[in-house]
N, C-alpha and C positions, 0 to 999 in steps of 0.2 A: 146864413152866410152871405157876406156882403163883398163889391168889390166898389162899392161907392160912399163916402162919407156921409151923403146927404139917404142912401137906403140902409144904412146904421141906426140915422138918429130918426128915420121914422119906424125902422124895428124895433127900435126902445120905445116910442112914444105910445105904440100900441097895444106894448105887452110881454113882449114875449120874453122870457127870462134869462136869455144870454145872446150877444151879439157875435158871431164870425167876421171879422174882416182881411184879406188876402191883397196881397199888392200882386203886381203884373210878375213879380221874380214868380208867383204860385202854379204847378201843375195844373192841369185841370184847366178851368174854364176863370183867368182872371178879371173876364170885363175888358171894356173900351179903353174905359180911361189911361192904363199904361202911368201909372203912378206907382213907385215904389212902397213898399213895405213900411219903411223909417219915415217918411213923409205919413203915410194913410194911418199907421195906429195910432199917434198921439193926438192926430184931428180928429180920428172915431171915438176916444177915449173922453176926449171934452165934449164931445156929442152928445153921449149915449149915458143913462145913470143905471144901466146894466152892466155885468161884467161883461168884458171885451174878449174873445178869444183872438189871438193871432197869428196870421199862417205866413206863406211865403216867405224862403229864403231861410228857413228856420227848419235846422237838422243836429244840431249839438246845445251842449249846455251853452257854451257861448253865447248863438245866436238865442239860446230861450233866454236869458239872461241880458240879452239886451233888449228884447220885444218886452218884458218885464219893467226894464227900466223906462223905457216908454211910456211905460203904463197900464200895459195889457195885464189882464187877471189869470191869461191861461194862453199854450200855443198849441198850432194844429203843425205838427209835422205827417206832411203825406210822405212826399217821395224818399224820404229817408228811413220808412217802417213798410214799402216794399223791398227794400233788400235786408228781411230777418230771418232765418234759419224758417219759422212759423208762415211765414206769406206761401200762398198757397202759385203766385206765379213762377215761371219756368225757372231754372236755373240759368239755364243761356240769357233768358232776359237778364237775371240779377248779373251775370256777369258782364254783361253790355254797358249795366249801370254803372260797376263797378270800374269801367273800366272808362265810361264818358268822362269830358270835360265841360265846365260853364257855359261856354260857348257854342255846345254841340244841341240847343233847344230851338226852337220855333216855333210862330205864331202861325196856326191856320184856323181858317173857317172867320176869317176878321169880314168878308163880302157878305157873309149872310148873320151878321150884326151878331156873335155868338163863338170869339174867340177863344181858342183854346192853347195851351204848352203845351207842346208834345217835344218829344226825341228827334232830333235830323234825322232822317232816314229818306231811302227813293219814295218810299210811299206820302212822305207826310209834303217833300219836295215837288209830287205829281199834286196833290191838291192843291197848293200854294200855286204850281202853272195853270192849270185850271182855274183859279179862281182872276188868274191876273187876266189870263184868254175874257174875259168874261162868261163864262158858263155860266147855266142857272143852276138854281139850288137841284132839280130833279134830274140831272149829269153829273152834279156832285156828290150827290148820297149815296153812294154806291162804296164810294171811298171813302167814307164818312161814317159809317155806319158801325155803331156800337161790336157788332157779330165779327165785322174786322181787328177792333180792335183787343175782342176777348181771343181771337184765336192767336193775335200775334203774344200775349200774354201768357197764355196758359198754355197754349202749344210749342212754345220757345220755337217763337219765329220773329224776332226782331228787326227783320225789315219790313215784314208786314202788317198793314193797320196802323195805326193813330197811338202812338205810347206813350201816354199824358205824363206827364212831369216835371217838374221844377228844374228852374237854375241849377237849384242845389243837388243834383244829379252828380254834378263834377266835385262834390265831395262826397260823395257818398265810401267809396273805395273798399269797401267789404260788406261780410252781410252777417254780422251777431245773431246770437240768439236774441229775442226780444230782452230777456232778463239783463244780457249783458249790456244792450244798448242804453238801456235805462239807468243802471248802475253808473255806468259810460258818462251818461248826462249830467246826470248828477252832480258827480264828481268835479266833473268840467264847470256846471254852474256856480258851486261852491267855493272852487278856486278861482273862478272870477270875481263872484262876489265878496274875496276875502283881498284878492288882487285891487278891486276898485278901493275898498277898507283903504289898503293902504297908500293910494295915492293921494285921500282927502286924509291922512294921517288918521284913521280910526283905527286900523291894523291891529 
C-alpha cells in the first residue's frame, strides 16, 4: 500500500504482485503528499505493470467505477465496510458515521512525519493543539496511541481516541449487511457503466 507514485513503481519493480495506492481523501494513514485520489491512480497505473488496487474516496459503485476507469484493476473501500451490520465496531460509532459529513475529517500526527484521517472529534482536535504547541512525539503518544483508539471503537465512545476514516464518511448514511452493500455496488456500477454506454452512444 502506497500513498506515493514513485513507492508504486518501485513495489512493481521489485516484485510484489499487486500495488495499493490511496490519495489524502483515504482514512488511515494517507502520506504527506496530500494528492488526490483522481490525480494519484492513473499516474500509479502507468507506473506500475502490476495490478493497481485503489483506495480513497471510494464507497459505492460510482466511485468503484470511476477508480476503474482510471485504470485501477481493483478498489479498497475502508470506511465505508465499517458501517455493515458484520463489523464488529460499536454501534454508536456507526451511528456517528452515519450521521458525519465530508467535512467533519482531519489530518493529525502530520509533526511526527506519519499522518493520519481521523474523525473531528475533541480528541483528535487536542492532538492537532499539541502538535502546533510544539510538543514532542513522547507528550503526544499518549493520545496517539492505538489502545485509544480501540477503546473509542469498540467501546462506543466516539469522542474518544483517534477514529481513522475517509472523506467518504459523509456518505456513508447507513449500515447494510455486507451482502446488501455489495449487491448495492454493484448495481450502481452497472448502471454507471451502461449510463457512460450511453453518452459515447454505445447504449
Amino acid at each position: 500500500k502506497c500513498a506515493r507514485v514513485r513507492d508504486a513503481a518501485k513495489s512493481s519493480r521489485i516484485g510484489v504482485d499487486a500495488v495499493a495506492i490511496v490519495g489524502t481523501e483515504a482514512g488511515g494513514h494517507p502520506g504527506m503528499g496530500g494528492v488526490t485520489s483522481i490525480v494519484l491512480i492513473p499516474k500509479a497505473v502507468d507506473a506500475v505493470s502490476v495490478p493497481l488496487i485503489a483506495g480513497g474516496g471510494i464507497c459505492d459503485g460510482r466511485s468503484m467505477a470511476a477508480a476503474l476507469a482510471l485504470g485501477a484493476d481493483g478498489v479498497l473501500m475502508g470506511t465505508r465496510f465499517i458501517n455493515v451490520k458484520e463489523c464488529l465496531v460499536h454501534p454508536k460509532v456507526k451511528e456517528r458515521f452515519e450521521q458525519a459529513q465530508e467535512m467533519e475529517t482531519m489530518m493529525v500526527m502530520e509533526s511526527v512525519q506519519n499522518p493520519g484521517r481521523v474523525l473531528r472529534n475533541d480528541w483528535a482536535e487536542k492532538v492537532v493543539e499539541m502538535e502546533k504547541a510544539g510538543k514532542s512525539l513522547e507528550e503526544i503518544a499518549p493520545y496517539i496511541s492505538g489502545q485509544n483508539s480501540l477503546k473509542g471503537f469498540i467501546e462506543g465512545r466516539p469522542d474518544e481516541g483517534l477514529l481513522y476514516c475517509g472523506q467518504v464518511v459523509g456518505r456513508v448514511g447507513d449500515t447494510p449487511s455486507v451482502a446488501e452493500l455489495m449487491q448495492r455496488i454493484m448495481e450502481e456500477a452497472e448502471e454507471t457503466y451502461e449510463r457512460m454506454a450511453g453518452l459515447w452512444g454505445k447504449g
